[in-house]
C-alpha positions in Angstrom: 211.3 117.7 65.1 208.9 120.6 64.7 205.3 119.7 64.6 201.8 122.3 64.2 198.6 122.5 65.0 196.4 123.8 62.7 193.1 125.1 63.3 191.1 126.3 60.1 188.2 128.0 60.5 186.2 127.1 57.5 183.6 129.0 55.3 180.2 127.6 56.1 178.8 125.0 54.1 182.5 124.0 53.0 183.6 121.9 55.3 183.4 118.3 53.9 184.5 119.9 50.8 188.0 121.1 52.4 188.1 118.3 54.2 187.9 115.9 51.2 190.4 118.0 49.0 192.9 118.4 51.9 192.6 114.4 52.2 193.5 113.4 48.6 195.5 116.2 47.5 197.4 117.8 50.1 197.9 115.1 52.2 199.8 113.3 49.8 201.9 115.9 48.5 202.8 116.3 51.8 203.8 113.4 52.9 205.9 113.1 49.5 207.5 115.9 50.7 208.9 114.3 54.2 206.3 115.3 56.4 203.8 113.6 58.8 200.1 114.2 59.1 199.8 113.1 63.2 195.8 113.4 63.5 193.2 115.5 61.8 189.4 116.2 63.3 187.1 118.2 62.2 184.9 120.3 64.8 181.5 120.6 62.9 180.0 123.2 65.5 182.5 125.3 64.7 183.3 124.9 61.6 186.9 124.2 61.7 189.3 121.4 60.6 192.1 120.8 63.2 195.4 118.5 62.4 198.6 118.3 63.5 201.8 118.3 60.9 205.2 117.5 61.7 208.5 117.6 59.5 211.4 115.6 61.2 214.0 116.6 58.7 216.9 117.1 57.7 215.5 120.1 56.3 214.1 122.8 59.2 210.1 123.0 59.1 210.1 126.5 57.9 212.4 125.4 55.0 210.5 122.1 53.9 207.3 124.1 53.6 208.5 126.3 51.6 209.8 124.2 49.5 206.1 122.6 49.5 204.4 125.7 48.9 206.8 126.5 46.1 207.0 123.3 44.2 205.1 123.0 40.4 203.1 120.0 42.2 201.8 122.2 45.2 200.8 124.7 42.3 199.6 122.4 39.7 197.1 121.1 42.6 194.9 123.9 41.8 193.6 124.0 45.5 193.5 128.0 46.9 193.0 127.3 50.6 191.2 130.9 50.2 188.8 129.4 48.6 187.7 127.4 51.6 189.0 128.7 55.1 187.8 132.3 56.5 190.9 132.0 58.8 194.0 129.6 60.1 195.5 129.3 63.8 199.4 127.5 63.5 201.0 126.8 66.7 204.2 125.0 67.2 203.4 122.5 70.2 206.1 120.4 71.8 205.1 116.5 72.9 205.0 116.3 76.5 203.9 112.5 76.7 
């Protein structure tokens, strides 16, 4: 199973906005489409939204999210992350506990 952590950097004064949009729109969709939201935080000094997603298949990661990105239900959410994040760190992490 492949899981990321994603660090957003968001645009100031956005940050309860993305976080509330990411929470009842993408979350869902996301978990409709097989994957697993592990943990999110958000780090307010910073500005940035950290969570952890995971896909355990069969599809690969890479395939189920672009499947995600692709589908009429990711685009009919209306929700540009551009509108909201200055920048996004994805690393693929692997459990050691």
């Amino acid at each position: 199973m492949t899981t990321q952590l994603r660090i957003y950097t968001v645009r100031p004064g956005r940050l309860d906005a993305w976080v509330a949009a990411w929470r009842t729109l993408v979350v869902p969709l996301r978990r409709r489409f097989g994957f697993e939201i592990s943990g999110s935080w958000v780090d307010v000094e910073r500005q940035q939204h950290i969570w952890l997603v995971s896909h355990p298949g069969p599809q690969s990661f890479e395939e189920a999210n672009v499947d995600y990105w692709r589908s009429s239900e990711r685009v009919a959410l209306g929700l540009d992350p551009h509108d909201y994040l200055l920048s996004e760190e994805i690393r693929t992490v692997d459990p050691v506990l």
